[in-house]
N, C-alpha and C positions, 0 to 999 in steps of 0.2 A: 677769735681772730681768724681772719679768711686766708690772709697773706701767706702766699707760696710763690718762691722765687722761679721756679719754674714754668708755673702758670703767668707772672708778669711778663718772663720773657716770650710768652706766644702772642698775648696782644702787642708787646714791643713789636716784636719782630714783624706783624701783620699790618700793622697801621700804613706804612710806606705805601704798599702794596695795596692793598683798600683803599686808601685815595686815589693811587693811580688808575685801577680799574675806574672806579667811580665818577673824578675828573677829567682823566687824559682826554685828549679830542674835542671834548666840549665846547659847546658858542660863547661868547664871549658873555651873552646874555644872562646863560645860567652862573659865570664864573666870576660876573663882579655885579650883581644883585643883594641886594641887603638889606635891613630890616628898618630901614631909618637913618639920618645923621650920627655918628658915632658909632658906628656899627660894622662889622666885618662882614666883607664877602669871602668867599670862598678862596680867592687868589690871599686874599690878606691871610689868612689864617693858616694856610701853609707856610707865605714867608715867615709870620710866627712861630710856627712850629721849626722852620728850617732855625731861627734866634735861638730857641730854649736849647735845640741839639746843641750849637753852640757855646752857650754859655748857660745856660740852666741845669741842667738835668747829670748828665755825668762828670761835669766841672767840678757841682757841687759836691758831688761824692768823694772824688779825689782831693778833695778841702776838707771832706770830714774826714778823710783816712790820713792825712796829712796831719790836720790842725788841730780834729777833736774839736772840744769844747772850747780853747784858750782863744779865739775869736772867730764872729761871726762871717761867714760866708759874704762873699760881694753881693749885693743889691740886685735882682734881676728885673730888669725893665722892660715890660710886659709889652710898648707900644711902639719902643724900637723900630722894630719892622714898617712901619707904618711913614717912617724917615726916608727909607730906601728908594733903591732905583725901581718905578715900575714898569721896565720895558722887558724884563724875562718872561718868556712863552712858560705858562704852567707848567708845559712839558720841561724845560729847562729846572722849575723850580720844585718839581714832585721829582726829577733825578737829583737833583743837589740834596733835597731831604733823605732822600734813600742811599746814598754814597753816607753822608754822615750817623745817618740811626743806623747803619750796620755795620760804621768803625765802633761806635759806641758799643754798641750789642756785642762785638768782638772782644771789646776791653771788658766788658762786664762778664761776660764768659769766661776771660781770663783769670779773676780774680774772685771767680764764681766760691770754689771751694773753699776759701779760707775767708771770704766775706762775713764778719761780724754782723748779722742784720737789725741786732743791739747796741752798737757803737752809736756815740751822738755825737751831734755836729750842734753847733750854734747859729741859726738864723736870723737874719737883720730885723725881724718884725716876733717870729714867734717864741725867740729863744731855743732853749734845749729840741731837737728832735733827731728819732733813729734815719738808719739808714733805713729799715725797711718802712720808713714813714716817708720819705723821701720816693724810693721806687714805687712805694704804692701809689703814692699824687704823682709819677710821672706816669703810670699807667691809665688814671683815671682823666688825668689831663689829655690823653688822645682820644678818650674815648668822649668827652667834653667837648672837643674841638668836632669830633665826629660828627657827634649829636648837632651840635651847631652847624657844621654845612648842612646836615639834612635839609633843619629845620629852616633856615634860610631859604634854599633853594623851593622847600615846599611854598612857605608864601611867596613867595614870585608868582604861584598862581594860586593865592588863597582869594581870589578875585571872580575867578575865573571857574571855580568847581559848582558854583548857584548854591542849588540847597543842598547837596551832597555835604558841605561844610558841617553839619553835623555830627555827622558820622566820620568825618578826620579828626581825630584827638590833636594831629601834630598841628593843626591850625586852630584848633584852641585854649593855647596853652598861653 
């Protein structure tokens, strides 16, 4: 096992932060680009990300610390975000994610030392799992979401690089 509570709080805590470097300022070009029908661009996948702070990721925890096993966690609805309003400036919406993953990050902090990372919760699909199975998929879930704006934003000009395309792994994956 790789899992160190320590270490998920650094990619926690940096994800905010890496988007914003990343996105803030950008043309609208690179920020709603996307790989096909059904498919996120980059603006979408932060208001996701802003959903899961909300109701996914440290919700869930404090339902496992609460409920344990004796019932299942509420349902997280992955597309949510996708209902919403979309007239907020990125910039509006990469500070609203960074105001809430660093109340989050606070509360986790808080309950750092006496956190069970063995305790389980009961999930609406997978059944039994720990908490440190929980932060771990919140961890890998930014890094997921990461991955994905890259790769989006690269083909936007997978068109455009000629025969160089080769030699890009991220456009031929």
């Amino acid at each position: 096992m790789n899992f160190n509570l320590r270490e998920a709080l650094e990619i926690l805590e940096r994800t905010p932060q890496t988007l914003e470097m990343f996105l803030f300022g950008l043309s609208d070009g690179w920020l709603h680009c996307n790989e096909g029908e059904g498919t996120w661009n980059a603006s979408e996948v932060v208001e996701h990300l802003i959903e899961a702070e909300k109701t996914n990721w440290f919700p869930r925890l404090e339902f496992i610390l609460q409920e344990g096993e004796s019932k299942p966690f509420p349902p997280f609805d992955r597309f949510t975000h996708l209902d919403g309003e979309k007239e907020t400036s990125i910039e509006q919406k990469l500070a609203l994610f960074k105001e809430i993953r660093a109340r989050n990050i606070n509360k986790l902090k808080e309950i750092e030392s006496t956190l069970n990372l063995e305790l389980t919760g009961s999930h609406p699909e997978f059944g039994a799992v720990k908490v440190r199975e929980l932060i771990s998929t919140w961890v890998v879930h930014d890094l997921t979401h990461i991955a994905q704006i890259v790769r989006v934003m690269a083909k936007r000009y997978g068109k455009d690089v000629g025969p160089w395309i080769s030699y890009l792994g991220i456009l031929n994956k």
